[in-house]
mmCIF file of the C-alpha atoms, coordinates in Angstrom:
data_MODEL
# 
_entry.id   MODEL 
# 
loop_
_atom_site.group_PDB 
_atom_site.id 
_atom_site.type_symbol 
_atom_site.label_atom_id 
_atom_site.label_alt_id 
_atom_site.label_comp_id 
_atom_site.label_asym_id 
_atom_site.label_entity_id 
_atom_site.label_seq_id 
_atom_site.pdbx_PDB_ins_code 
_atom_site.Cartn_x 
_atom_site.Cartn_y 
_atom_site.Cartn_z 
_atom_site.occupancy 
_atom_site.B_iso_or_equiv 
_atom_site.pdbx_formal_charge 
_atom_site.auth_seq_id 
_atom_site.auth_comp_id 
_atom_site.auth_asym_id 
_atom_site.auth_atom_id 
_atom_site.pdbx_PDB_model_num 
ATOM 1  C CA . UNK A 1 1  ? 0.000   0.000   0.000   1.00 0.00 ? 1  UNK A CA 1 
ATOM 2  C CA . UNK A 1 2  ? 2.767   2.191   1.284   1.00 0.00 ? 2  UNK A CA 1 
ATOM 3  C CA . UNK A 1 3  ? 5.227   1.021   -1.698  1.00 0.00 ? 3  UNK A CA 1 
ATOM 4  C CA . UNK A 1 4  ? 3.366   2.837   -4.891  1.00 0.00 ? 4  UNK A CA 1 
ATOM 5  C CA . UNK A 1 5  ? 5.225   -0.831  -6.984  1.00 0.00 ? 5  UNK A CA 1 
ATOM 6  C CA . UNK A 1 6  ? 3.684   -4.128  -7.144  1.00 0.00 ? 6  UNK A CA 1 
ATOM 7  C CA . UNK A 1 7  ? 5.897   -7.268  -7.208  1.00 0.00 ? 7  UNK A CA 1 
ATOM 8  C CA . UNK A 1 8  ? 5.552   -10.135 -9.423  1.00 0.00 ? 8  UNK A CA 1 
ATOM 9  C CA . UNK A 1 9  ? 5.876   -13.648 -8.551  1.00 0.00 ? 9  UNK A CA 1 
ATOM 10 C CA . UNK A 1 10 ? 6.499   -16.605 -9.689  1.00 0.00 ? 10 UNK A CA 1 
ATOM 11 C CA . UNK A 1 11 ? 3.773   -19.023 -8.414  1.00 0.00 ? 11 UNK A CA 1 
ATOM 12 C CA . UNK A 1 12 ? 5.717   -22.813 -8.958  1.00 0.00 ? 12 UNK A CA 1 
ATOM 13 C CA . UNK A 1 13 ? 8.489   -21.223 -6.604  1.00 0.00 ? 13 UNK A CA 1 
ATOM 14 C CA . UNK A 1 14 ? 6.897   -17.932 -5.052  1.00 0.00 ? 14 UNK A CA 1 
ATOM 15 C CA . UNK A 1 15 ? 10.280  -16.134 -5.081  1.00 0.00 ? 15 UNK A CA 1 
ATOM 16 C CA . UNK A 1 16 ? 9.945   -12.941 -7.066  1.00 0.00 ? 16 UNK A CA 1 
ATOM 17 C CA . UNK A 1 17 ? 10.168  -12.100 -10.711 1.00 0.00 ? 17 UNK A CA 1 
ATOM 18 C CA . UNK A 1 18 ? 9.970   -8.005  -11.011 1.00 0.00 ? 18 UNK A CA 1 
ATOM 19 C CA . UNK A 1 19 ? 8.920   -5.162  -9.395  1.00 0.00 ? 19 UNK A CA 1 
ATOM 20 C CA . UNK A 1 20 ? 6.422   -2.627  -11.561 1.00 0.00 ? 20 UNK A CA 1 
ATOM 21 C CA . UNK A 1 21 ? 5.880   0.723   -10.605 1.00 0.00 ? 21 UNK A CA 1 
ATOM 22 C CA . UNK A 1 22 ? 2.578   1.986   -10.508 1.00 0.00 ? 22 UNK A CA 1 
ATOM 23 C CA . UNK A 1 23 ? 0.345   4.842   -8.570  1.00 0.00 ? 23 UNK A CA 1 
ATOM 24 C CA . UNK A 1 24 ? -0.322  6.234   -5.196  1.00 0.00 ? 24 UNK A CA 1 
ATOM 25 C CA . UNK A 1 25 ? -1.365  3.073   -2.587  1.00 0.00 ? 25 UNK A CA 1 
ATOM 26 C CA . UNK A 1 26 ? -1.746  0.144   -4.921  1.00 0.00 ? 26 UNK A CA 1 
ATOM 27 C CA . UNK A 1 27 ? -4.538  -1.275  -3.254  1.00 0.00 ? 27 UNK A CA 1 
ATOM 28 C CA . UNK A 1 28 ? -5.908  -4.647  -5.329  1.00 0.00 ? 28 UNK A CA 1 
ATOM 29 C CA . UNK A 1 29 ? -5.276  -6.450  -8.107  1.00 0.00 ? 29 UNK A CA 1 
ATOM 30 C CA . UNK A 1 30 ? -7.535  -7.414  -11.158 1.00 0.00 ? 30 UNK A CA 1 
ATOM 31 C CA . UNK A 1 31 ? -6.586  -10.214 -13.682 1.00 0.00 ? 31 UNK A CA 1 
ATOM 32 C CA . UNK A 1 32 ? -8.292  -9.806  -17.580 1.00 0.00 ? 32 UNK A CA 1 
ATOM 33 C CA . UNK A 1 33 ? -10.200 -13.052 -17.842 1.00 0.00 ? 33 UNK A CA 1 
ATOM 34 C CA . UNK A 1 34 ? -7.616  -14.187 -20.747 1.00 0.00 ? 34 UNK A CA 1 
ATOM 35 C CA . UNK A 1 35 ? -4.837  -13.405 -18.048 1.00 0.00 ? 35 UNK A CA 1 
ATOM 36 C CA . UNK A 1 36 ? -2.813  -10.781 -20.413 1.00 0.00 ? 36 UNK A CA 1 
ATOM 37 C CA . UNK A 1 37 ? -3.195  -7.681  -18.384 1.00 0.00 ? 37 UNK A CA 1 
ATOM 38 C CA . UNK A 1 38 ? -3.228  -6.851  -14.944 1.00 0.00 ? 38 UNK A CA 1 
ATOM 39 C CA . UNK A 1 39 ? -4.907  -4.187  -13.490 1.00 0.00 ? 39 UNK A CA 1 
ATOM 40 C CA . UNK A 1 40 ? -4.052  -2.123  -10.542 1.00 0.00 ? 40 UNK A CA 1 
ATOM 41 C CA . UNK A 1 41 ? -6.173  -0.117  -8.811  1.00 0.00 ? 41 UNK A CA 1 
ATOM 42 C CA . UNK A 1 42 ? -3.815  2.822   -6.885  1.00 0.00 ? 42 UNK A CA 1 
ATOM 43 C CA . UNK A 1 43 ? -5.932  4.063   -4.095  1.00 0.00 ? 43 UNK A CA 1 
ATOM 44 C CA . UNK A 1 44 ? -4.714  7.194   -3.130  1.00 0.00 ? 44 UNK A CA 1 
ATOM 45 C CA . UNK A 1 45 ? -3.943  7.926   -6.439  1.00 0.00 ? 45 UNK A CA 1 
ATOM 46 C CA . UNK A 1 46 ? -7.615  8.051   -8.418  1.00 0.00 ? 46 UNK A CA 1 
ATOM 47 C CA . UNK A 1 47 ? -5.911  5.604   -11.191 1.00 0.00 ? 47 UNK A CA 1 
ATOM 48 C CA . UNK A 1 48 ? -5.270  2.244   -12.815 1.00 0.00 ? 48 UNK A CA 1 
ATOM 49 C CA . UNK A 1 49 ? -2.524  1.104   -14.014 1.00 0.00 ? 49 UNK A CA 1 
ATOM 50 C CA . UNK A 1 50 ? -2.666  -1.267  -16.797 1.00 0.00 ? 50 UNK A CA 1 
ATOM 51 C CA . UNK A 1 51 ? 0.558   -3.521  -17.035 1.00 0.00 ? 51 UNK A CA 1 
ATOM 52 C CA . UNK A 1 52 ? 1.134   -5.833  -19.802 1.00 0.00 ? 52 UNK A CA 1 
ATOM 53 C CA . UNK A 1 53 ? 1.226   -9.374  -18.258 1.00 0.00 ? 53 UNK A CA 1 
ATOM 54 C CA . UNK A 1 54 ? 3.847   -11.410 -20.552 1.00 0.00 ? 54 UNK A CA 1 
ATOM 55 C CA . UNK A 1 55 ? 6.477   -8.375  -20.323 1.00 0.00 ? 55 UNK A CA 1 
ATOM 56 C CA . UNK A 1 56 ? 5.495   -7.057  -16.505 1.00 0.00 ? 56 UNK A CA 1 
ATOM 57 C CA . UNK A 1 57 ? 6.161   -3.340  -18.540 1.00 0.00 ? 57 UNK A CA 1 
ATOM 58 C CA . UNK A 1 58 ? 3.596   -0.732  -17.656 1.00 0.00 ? 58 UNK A CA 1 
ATOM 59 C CA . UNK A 1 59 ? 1.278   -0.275  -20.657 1.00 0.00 ? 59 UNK A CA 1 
ATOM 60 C CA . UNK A 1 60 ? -0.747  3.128   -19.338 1.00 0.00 ? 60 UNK A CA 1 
ATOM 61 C CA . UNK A 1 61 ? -2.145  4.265   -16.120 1.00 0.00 ? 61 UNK A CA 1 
ATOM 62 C CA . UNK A 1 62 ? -6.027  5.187   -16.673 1.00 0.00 ? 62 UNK A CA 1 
ATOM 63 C CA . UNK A 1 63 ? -7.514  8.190   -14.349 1.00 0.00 ? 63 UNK A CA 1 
ATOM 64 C CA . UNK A 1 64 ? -11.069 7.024   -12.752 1.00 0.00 ? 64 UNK A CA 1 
ATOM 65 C CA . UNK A 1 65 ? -12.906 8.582   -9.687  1.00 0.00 ? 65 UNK A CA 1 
ATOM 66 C CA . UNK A 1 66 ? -12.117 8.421   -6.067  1.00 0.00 ? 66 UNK A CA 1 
ATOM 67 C CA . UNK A 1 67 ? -10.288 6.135   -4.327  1.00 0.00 ? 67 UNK A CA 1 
ATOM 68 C CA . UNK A 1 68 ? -10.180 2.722   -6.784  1.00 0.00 ? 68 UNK A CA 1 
ATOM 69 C CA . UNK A 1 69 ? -10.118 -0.493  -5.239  1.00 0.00 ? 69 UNK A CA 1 
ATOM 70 C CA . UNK A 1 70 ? -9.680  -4.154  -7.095  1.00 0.00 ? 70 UNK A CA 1 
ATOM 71 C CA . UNK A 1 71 ? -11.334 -7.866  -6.007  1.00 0.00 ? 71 UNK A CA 1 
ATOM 72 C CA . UNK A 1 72 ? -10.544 -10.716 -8.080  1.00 0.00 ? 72 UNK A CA 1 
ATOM 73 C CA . UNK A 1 73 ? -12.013 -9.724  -11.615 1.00 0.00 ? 73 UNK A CA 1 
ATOM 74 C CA . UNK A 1 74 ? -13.335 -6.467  -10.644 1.00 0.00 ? 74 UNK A CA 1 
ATOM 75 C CA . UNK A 1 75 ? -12.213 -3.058  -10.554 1.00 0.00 ? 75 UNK A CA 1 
ATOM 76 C CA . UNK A 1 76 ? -14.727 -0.050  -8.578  1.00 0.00 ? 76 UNK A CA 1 
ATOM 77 C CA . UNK A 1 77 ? -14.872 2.623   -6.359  1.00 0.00 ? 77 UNK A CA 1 
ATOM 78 C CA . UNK A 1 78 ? -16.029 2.825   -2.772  1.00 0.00 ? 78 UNK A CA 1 
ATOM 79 C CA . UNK A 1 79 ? -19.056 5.045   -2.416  1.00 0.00 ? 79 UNK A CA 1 
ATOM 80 C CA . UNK A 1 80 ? -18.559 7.621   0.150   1.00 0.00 ? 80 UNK A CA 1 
ATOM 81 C CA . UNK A 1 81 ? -20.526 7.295   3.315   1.00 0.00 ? 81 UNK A CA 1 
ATOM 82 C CA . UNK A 1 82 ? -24.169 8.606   3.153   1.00 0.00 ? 82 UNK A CA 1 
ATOM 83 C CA . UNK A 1 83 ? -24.186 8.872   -1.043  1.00 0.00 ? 83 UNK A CA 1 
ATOM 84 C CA . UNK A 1 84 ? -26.763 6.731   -1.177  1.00 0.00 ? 84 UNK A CA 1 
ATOM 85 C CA . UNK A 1 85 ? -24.679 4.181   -3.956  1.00 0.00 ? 85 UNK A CA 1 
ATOM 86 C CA . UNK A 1 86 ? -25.126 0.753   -3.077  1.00 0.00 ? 86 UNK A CA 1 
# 
């Protein structure tokens, strides 16, 4: 969270491949169903970074609204308290 990079692993041996910088408090990671991009959702940053999944490069870092988060296959915002979003 505290890093603003996000490592990449290798999951047979879990000892790390890379290191790709991204934005402000990385804060969740989203997979694209055919598993060729990764997308990070940077927090404090009000972005996503895209990052190319066969060369771990950074392909573009997308602005969206407040505070981004990322679950599994999804990428969102959190609703601040009393906006009446569900």
């Amino acid at each position: 969270y505290n890093s603003n990079t996000v490592s990449v692993l290798d999951a047979s041996t879990n000892g790390l491949i890379d290191t790709v910088a991204v934005g402000a408090a990385p804060f969740g990671v989203a997979v694209s169903p055919a598993g060729t991009k990764v997308y990070v959702a940077n927090f404090l940053g009000n972005t996503v970074s895209v990052i190319d999944a066969t060369t771990d490069h950074l392909i573009t870092t997308v602005p969206v609204q407040t505070n981004p988060t990322a679950f599994g296959l999804f990428v969102g915002t959190i609703a601040p308290s009393g906006s009446g979003a569900d």
